[in-house]
DSSP file (Angstrom, degrees, kcal/mol; ACC not computed):
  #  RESIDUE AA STRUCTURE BP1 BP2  ACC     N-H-->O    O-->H-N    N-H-->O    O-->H-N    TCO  KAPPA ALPHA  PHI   PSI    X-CA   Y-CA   Z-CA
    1    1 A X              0   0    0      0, 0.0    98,-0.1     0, 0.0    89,-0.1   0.000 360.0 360.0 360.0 136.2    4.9    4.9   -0.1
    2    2 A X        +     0   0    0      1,-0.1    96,-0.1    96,-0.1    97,-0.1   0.980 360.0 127.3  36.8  69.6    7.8    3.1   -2.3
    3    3 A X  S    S-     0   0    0     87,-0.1    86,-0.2    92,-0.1   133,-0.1   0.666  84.6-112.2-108.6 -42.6    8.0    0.4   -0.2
    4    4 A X     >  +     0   0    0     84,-0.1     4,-1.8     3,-0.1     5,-0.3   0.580  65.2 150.9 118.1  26.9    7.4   -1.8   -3.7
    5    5 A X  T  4  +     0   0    0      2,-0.2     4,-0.3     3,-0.2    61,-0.1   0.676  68.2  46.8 -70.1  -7.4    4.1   -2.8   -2.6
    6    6 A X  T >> S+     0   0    0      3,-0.2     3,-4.9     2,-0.1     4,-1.3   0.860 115.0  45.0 -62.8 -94.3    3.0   -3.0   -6.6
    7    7 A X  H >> S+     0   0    0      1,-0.3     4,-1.3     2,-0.2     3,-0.7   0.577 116.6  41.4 -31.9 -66.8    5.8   -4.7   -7.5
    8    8 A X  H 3X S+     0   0    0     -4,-1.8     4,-1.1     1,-0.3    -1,-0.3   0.687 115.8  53.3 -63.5 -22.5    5.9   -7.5   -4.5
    9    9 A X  H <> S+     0   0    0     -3,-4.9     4,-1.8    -4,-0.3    -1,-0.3   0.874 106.1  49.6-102.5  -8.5    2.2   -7.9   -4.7
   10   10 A X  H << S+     0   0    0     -4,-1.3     4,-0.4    -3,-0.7    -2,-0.2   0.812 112.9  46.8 -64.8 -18.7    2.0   -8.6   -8.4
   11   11 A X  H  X S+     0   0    0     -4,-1.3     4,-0.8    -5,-0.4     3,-0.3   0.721 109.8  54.8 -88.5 -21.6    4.6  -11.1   -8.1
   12   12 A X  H  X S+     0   0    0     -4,-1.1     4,-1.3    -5,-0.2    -3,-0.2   0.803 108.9  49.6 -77.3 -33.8    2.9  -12.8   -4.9
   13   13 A X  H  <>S+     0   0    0     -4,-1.8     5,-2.8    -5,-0.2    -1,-0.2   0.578 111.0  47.2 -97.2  15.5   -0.4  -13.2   -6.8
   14   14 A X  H  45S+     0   0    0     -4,-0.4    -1,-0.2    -3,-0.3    -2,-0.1   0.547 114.5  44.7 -91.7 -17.6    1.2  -14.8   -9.7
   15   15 A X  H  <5S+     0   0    0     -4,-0.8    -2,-0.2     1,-0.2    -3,-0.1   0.995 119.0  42.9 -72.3 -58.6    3.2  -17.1   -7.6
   16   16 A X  T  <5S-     0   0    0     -4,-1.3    -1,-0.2    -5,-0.1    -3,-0.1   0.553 110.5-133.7  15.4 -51.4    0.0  -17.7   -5.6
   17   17 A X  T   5 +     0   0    0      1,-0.2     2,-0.3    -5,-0.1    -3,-0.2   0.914  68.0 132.2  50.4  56.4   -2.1  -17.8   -9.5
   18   18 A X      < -     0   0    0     -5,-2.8     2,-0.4    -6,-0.1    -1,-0.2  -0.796  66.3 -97.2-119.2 163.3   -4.3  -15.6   -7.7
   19   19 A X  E     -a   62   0A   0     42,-0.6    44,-0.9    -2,-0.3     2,-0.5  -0.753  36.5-130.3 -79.6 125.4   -5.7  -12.2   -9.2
   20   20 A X  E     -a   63   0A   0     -2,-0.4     2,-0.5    42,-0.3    44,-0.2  -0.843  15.8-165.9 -34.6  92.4   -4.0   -8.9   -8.3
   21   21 A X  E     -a   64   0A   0     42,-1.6    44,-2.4    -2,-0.5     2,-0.4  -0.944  10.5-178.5-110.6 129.8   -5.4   -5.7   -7.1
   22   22 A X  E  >  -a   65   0A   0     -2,-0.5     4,-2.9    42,-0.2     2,-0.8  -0.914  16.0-168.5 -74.5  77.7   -3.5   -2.1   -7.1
   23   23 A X  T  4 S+     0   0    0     42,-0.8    44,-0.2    -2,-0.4    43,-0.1   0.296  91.0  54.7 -59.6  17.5   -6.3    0.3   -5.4
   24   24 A X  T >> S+     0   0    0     -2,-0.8     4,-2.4    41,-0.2     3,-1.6   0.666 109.2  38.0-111.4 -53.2   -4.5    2.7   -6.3
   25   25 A X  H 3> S+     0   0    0      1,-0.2     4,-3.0     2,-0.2     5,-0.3   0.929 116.8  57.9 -47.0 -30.7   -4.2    1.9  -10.2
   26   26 A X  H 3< S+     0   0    0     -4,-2.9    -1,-0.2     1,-0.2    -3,-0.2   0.819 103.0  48.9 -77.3 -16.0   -7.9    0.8   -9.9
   27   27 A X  H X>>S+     0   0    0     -3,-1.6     4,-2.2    -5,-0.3     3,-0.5   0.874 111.8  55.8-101.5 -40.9   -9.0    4.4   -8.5
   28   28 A X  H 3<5S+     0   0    0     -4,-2.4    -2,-0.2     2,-0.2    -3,-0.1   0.776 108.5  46.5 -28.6 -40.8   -6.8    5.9  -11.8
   29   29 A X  T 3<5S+     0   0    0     -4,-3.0    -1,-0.2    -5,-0.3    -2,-0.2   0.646 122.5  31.1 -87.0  -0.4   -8.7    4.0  -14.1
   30   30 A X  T <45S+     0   0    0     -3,-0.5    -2,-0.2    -5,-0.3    -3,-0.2   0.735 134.7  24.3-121.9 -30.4  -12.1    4.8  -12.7
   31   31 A X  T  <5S-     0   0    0     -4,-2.2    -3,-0.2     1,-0.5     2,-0.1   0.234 103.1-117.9-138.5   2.4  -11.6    8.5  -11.3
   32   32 A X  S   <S-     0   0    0     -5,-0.5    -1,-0.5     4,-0.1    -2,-0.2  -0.500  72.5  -4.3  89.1-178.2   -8.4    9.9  -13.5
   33   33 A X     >  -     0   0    0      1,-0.1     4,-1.4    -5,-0.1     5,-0.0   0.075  58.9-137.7 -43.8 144.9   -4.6   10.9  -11.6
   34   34 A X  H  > S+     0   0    0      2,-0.2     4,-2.1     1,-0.2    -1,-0.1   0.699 112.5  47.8 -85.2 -13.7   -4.7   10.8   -7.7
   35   35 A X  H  > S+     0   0    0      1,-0.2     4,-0.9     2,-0.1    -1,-0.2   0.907 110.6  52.3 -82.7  -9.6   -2.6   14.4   -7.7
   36   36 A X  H >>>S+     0   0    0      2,-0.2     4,-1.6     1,-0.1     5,-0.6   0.970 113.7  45.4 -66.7 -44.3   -5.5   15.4  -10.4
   37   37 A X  I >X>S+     0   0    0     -4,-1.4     4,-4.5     1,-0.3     3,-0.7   0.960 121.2  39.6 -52.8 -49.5   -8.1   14.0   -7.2
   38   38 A X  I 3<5S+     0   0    0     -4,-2.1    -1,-0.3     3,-0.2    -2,-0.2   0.291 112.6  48.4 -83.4   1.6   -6.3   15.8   -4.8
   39   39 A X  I <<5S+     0   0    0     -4,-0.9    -1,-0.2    -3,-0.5    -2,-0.2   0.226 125.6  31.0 -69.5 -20.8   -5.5   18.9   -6.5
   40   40 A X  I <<5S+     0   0    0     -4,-1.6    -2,-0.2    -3,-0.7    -3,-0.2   0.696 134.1  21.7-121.4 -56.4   -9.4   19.3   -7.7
   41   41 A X  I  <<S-     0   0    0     -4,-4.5     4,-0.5    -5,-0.6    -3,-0.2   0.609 100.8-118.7-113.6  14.5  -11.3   17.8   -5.1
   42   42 A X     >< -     0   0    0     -5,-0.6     4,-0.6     2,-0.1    -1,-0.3  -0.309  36.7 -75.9 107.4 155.5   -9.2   17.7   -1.9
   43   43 A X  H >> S+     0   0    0      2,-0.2     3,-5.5    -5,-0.1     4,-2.4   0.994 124.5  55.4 -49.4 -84.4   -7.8   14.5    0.4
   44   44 A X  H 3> S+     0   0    0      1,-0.3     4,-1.1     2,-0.2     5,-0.2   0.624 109.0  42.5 -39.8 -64.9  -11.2   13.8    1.9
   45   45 A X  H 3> S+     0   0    0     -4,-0.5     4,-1.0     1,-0.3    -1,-0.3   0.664 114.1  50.1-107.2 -23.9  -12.8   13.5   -1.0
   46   46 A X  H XX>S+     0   0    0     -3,-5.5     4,-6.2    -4,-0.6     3,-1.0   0.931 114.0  58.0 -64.5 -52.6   -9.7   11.2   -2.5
   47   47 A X  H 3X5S+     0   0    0     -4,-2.4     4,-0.8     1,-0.2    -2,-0.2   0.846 104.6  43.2 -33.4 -36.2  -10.3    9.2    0.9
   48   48 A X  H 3X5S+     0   0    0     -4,-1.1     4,-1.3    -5,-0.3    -1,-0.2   0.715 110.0  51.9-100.2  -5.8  -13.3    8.4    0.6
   49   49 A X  H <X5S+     0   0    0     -4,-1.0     4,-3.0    -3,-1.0    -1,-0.2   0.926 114.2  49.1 -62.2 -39.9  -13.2    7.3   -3.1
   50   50 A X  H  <5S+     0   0    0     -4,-6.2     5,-0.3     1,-0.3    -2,-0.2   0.705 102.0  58.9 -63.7 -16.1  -10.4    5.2   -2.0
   51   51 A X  H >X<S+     0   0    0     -4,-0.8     4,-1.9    -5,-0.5     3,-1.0   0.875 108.4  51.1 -75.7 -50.0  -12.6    3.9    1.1
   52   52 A X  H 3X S+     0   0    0     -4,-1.3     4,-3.3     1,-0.3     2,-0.7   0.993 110.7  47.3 -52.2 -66.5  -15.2    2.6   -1.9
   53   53 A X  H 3< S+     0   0    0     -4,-3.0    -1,-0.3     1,-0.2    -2,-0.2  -0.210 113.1  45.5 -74.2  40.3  -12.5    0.8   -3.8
   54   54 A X  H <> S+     0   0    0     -3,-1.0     4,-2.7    -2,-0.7    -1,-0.2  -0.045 104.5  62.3 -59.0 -50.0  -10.8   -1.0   -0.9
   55   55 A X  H  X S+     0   0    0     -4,-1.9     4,-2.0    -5,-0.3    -2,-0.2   0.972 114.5  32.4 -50.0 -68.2  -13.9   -2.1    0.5
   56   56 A X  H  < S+     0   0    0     -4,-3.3     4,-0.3    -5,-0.5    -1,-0.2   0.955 113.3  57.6 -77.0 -22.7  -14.7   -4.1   -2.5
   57   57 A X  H >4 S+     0   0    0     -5,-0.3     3,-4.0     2,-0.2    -1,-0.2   0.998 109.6  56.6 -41.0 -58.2  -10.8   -5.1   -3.6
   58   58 A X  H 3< S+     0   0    0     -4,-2.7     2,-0.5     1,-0.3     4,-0.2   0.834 102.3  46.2 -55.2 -66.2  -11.3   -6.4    0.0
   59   59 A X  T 3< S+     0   0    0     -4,-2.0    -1,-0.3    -5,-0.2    -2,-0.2   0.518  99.1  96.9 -33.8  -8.0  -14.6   -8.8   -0.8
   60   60 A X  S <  S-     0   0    0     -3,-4.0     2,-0.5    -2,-0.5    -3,-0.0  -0.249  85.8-122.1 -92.1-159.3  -12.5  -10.1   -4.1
   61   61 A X  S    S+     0   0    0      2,-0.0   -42,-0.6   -42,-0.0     2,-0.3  -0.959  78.0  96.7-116.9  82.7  -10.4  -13.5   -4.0
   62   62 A X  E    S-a   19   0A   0     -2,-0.5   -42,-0.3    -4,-0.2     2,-0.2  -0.857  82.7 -86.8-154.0-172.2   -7.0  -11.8   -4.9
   63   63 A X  E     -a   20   0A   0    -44,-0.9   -42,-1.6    -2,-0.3     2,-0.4  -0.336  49.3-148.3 -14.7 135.8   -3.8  -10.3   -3.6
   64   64 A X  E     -a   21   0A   0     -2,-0.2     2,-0.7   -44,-0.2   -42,-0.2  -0.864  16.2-161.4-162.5 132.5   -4.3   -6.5   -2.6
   65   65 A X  E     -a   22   0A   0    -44,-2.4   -42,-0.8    -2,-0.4   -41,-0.2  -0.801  14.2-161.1 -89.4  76.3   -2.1   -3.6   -2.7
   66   66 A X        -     0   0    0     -2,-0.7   -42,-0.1   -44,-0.1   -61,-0.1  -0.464  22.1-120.3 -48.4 128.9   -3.2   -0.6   -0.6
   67   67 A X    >   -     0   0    0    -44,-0.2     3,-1.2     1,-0.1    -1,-0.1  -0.448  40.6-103.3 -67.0 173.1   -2.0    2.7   -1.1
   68   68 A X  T 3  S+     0   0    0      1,-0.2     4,-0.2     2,-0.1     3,-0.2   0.697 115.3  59.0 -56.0 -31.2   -0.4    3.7    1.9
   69   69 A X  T 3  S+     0   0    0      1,-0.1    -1,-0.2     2,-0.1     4,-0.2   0.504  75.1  95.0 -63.1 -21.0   -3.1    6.0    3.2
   70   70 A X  S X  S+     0   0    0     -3,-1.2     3,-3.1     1,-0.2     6,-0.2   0.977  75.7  65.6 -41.7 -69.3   -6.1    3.2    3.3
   71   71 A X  T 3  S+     0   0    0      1,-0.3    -1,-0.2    -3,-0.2     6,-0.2   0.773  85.6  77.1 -51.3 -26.0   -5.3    2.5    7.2
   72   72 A X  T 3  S+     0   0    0     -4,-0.2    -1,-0.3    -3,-0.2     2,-0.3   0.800  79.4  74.1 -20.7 -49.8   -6.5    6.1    7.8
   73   73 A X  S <> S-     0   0    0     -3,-3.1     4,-0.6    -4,-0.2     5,-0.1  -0.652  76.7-145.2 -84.7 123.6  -10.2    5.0    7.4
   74   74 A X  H  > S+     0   0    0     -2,-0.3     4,-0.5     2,-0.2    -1,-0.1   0.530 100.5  58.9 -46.5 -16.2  -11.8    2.8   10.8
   75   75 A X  H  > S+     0   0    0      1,-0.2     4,-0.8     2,-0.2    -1,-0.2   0.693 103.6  46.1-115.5 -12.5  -13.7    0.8    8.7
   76   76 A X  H  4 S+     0   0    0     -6,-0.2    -1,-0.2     2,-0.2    -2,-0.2   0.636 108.1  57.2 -99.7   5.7  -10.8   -0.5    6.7
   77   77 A X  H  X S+     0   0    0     -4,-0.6     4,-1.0    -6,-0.2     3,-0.4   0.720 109.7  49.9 -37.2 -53.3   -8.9   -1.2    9.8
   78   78 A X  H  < S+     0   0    0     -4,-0.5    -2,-0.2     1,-0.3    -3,-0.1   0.665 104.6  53.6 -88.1 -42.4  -11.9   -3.2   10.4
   79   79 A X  T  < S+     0   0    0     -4,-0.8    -1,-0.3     1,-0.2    -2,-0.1   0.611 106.5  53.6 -75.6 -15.6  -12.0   -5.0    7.2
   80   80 A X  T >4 S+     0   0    0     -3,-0.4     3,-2.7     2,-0.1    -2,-0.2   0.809  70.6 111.2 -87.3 -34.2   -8.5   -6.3    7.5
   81   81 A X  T 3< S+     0   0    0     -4,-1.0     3,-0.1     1,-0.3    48,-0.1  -0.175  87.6  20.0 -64.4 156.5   -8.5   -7.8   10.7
   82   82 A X  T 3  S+     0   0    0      1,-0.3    -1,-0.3    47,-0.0     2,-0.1   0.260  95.2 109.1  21.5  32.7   -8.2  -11.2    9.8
   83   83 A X  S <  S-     0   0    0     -3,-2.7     2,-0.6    73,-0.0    -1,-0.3  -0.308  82.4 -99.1 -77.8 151.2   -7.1  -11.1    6.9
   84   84 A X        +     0   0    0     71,-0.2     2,-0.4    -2,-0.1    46,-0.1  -0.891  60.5 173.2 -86.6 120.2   -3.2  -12.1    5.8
   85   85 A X        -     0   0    0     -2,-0.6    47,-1.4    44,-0.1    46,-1.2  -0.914  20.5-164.1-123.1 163.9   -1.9   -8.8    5.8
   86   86 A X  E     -b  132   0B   0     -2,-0.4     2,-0.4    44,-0.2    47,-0.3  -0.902  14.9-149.5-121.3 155.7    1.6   -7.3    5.4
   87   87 A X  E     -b  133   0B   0     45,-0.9    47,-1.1    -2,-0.5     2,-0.4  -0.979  10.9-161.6-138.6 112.8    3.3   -4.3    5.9
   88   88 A X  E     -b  134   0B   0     -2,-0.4     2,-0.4    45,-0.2    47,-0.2  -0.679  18.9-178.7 -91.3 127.2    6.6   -3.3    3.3
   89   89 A X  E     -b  135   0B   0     45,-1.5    47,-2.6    -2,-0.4     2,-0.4  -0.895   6.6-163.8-129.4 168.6    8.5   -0.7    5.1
   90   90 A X        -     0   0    0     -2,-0.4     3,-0.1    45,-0.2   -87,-0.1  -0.969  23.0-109.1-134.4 146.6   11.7    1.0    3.4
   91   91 A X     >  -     0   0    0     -2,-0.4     4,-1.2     1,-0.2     5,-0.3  -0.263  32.9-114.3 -66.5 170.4   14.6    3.1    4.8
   92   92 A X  H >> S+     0   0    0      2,-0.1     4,-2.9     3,-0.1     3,-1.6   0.946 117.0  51.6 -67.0 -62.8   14.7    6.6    3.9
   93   93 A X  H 3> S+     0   0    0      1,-0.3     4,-0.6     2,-0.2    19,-0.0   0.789 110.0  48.0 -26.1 -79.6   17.9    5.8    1.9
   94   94 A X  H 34 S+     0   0    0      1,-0.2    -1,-0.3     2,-0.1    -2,-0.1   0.620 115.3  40.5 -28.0 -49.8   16.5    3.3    0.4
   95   95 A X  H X< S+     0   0    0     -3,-1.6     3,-3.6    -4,-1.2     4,-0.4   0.884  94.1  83.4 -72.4 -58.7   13.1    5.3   -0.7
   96   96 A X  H 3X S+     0   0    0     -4,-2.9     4,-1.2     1,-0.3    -2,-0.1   0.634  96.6  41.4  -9.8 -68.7   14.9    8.9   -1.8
   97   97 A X  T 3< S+     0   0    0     -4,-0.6    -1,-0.3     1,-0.2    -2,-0.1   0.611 112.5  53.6 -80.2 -10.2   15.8    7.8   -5.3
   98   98 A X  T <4 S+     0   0    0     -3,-3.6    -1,-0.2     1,-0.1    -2,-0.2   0.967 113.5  53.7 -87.7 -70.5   12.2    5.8   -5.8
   99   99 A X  T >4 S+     0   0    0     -4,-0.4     3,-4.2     2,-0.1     5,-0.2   0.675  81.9 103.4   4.5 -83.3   10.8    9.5   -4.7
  100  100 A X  T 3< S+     0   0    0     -4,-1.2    -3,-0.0     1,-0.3    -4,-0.0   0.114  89.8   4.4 -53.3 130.0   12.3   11.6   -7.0
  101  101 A X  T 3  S+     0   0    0      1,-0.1    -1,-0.3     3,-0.0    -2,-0.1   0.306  94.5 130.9 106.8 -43.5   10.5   12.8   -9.5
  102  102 A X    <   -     0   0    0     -3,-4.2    -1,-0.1     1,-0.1    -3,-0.0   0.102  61.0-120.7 -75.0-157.4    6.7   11.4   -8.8
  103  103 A X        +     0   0    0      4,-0.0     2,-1.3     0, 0.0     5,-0.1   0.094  55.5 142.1-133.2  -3.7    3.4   12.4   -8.7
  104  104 A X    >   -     0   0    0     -5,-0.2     3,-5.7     1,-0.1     4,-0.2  -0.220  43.6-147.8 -74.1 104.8    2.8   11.4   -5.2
  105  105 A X  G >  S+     0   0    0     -2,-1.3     3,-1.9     1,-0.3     4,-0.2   0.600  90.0  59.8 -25.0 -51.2    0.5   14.2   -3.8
  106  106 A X  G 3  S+     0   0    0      1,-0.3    -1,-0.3     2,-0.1     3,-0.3   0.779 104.5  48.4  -7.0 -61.2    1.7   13.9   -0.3
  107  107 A X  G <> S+     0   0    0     -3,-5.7     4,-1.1     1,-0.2    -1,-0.3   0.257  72.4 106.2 -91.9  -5.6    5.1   14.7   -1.2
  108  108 A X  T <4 S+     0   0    0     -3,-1.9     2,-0.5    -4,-0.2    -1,-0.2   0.570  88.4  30.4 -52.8 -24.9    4.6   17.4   -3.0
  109  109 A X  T  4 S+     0   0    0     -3,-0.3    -1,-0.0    -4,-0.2     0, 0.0  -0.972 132.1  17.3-150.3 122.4    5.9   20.1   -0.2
  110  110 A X  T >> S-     0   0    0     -2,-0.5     3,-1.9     4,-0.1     4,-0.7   0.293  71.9-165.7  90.7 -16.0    8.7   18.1    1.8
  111  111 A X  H >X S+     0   0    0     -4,-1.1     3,-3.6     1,-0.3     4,-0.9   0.186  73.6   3.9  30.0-148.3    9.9   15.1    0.1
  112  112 A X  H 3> S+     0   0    0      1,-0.2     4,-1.4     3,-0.2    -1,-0.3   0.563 135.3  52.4 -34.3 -11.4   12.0   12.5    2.5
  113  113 A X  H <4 S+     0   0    0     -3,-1.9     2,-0.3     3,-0.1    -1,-0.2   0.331 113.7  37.4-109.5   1.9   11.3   14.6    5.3
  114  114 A X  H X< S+     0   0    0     -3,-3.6     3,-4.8    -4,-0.7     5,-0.3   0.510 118.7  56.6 -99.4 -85.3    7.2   14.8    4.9
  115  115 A X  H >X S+     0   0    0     -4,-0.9     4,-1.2     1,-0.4     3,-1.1   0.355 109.6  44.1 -15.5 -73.9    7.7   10.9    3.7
  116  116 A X  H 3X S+     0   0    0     -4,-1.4     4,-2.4     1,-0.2    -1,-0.4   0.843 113.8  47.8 -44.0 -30.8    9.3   10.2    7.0
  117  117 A X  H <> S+     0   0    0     -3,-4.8     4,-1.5     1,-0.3    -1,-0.2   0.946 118.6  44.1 -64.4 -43.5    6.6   12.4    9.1
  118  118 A X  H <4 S+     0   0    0     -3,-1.1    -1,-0.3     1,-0.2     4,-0.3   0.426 112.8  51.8-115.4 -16.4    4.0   10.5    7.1
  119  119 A X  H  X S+     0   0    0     -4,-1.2     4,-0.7    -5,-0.3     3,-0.4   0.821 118.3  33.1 -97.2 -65.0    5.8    7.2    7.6
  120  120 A X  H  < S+     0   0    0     -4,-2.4     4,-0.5    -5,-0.2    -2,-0.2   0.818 112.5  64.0 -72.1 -24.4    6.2    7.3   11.5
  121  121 A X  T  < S+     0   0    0     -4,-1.5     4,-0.3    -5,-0.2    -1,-0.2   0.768 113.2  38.3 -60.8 -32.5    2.6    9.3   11.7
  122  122 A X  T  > S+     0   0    0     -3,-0.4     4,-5.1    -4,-0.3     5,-0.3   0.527  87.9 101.9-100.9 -16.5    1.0    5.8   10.2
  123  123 A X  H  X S+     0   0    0     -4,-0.7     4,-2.9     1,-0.2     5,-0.4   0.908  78.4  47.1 -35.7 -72.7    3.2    3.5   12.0
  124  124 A X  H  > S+     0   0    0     -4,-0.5     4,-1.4     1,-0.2    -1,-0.2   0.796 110.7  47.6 -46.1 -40.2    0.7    2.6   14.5
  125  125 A X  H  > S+     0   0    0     -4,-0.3     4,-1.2     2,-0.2    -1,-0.2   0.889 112.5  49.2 -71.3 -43.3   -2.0    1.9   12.5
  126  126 A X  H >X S+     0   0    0     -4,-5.1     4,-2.2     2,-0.2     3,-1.1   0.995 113.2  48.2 -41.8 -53.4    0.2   -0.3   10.1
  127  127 A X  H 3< S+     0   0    0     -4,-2.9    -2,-0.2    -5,-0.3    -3,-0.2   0.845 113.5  55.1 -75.4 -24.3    1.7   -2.4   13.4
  128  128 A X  H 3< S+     0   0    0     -4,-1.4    -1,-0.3    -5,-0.4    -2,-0.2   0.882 116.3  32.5 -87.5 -23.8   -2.3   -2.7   14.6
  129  129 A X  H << S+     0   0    0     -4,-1.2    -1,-0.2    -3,-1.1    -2,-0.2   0.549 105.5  68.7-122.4  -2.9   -3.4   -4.2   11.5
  130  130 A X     <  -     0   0    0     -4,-2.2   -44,-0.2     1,-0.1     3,-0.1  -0.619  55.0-150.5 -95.4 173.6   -0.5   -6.6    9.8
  131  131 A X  S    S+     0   0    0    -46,-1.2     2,-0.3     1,-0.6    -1,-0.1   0.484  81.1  23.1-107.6 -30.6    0.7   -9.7   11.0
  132  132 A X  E     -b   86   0B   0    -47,-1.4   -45,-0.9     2,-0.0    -1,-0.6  -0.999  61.9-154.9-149.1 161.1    4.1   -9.3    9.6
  133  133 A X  E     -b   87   0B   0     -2,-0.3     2,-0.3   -47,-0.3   -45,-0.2  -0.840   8.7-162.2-135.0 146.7    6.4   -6.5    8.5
  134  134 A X  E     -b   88   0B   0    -47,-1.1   -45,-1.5    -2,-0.2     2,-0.4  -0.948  19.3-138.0-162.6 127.2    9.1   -6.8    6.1
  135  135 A X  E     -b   89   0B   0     -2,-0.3     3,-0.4   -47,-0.2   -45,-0.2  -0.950  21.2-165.3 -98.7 103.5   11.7   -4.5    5.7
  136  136 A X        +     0   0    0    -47,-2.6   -46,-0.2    -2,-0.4    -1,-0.1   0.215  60.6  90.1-117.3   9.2   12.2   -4.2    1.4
  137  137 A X  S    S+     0   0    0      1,-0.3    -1,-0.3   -48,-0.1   -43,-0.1   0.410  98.3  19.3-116.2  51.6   15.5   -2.5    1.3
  138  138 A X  S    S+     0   0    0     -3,-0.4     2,-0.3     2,-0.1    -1,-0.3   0.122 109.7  82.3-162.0   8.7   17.7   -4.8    1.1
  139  139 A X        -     0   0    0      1,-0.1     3,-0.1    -3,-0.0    -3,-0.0  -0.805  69.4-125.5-111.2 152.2   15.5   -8.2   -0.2
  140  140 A X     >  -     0   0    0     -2,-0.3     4,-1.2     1,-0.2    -1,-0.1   0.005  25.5-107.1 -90.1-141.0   14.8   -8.8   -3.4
  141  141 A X  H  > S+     0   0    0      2,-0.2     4,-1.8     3,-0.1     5,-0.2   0.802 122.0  59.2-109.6 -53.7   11.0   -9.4   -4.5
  142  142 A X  H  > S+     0   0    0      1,-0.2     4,-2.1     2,-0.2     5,-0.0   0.899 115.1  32.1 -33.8 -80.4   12.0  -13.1   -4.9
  143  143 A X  H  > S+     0   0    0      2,-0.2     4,-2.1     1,-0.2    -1,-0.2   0.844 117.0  57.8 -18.1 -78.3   13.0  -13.3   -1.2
  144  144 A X  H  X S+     0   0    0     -4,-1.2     4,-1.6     1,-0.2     5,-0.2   0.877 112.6  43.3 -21.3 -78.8   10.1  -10.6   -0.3
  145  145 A X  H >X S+     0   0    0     -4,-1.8     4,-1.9     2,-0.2     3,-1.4   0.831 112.7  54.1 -32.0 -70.9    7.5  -13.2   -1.9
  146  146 A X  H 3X S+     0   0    0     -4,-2.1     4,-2.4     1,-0.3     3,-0.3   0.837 107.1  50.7 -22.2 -79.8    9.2  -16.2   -0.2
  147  147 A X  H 3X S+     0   0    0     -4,-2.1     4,-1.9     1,-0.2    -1,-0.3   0.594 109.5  43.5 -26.1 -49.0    8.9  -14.7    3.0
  148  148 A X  H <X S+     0   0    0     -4,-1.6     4,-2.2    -3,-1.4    -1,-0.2   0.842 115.3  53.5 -87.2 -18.7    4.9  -13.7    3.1
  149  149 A X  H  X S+     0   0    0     -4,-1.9     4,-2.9    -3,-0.3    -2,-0.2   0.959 108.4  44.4 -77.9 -41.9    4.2  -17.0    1.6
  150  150 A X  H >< S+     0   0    0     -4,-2.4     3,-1.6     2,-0.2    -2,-0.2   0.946 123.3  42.4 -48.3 -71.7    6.3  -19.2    4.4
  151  151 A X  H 3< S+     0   0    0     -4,-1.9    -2,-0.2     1,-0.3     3,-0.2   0.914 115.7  46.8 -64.7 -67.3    4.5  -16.7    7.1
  152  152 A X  H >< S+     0   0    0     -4,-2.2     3,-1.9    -5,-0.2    -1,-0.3   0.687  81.4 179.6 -52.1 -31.1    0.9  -16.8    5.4
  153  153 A X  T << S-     0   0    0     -4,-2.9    -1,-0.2    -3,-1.6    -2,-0.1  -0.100  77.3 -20.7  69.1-145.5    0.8  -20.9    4.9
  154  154 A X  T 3  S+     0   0    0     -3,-0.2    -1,-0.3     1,-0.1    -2,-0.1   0.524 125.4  81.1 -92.0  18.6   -2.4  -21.2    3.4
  155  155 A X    <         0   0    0     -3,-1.9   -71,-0.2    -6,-0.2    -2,-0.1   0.785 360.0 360.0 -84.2 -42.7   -4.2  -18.0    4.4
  156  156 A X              0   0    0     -4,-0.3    -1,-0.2    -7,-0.2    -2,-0.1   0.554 360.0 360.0 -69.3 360.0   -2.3  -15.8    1.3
């Protein structure tokens, strides 16, 4: 969460000329606000929308932006592996000021100190399913971009 994974993966799939998907915008436009999902019908029930719309982002020919909670689900673990994937990580520093202010359900009770719980809680499942990790607080997007494309070759 605030890692910039919007930001860096629209700018990889234009360098790219490849399509962009946000599963997270894409589950706003099809199911309304995610704190509205989670406020009305619960996590599980956000999960498993989110499980629908990741499965098929995955099948498209694009770029795709997970929210941060996707690697939760076994079967989208499952779907990544071999896949070019990436992992944008942030400091705390770095994240605080992105934070403040949102909408993101999580965080609602805790801020930087659930973010970090929720950040080191996910770790493993991130490091099992990327091929590279990229630390975003201190590169710019250019750089960021630069970077997955050198590692990815042709694969991105």
């Amino acid at each position: 969460m605030g890692s910039g994974k919007s930001r860096v993966g629209a700018r990889l799939a234009s360098s790219l000329g490849a399509p962009f998907v946000d599963t997270d915008h894409r589950i706003v436009d099809r199911y309304g606000p995610i704190e509205d999902i989670f406020a009305r019908d619960g996590e599980a029930h956000f999960r498993a929308i989110e499980r629908e719309v990741v499965a098929e982002a995955l099948r498209e020919e694009a770029v795709v932006s997970l929210g941060g909670g996707a690697v939760l689900d076994a079967d989208t673990r499952a779907d990544l592996a071999g896949l070019a994937v990436v992992r944008l990580d942030v400091s705390p520093a770095a994240v605080a000021p992105r934070l403040t202010g949102g909408t993101r359900p999580l965080l609602a009770d805790g801020g930087l100190e659930r973010w970090t719980r929720i950040r080191e809680e996910r770790r493993p499942l991130y490091d099992e399913v990327a091929g590279l990790s990229i630390d975003t607080t201190r590169r710019s997007v250019a750089r960021i971009v630069a970077e997955i494309t050198e590692w990815a070759g042709g694969r991105a």
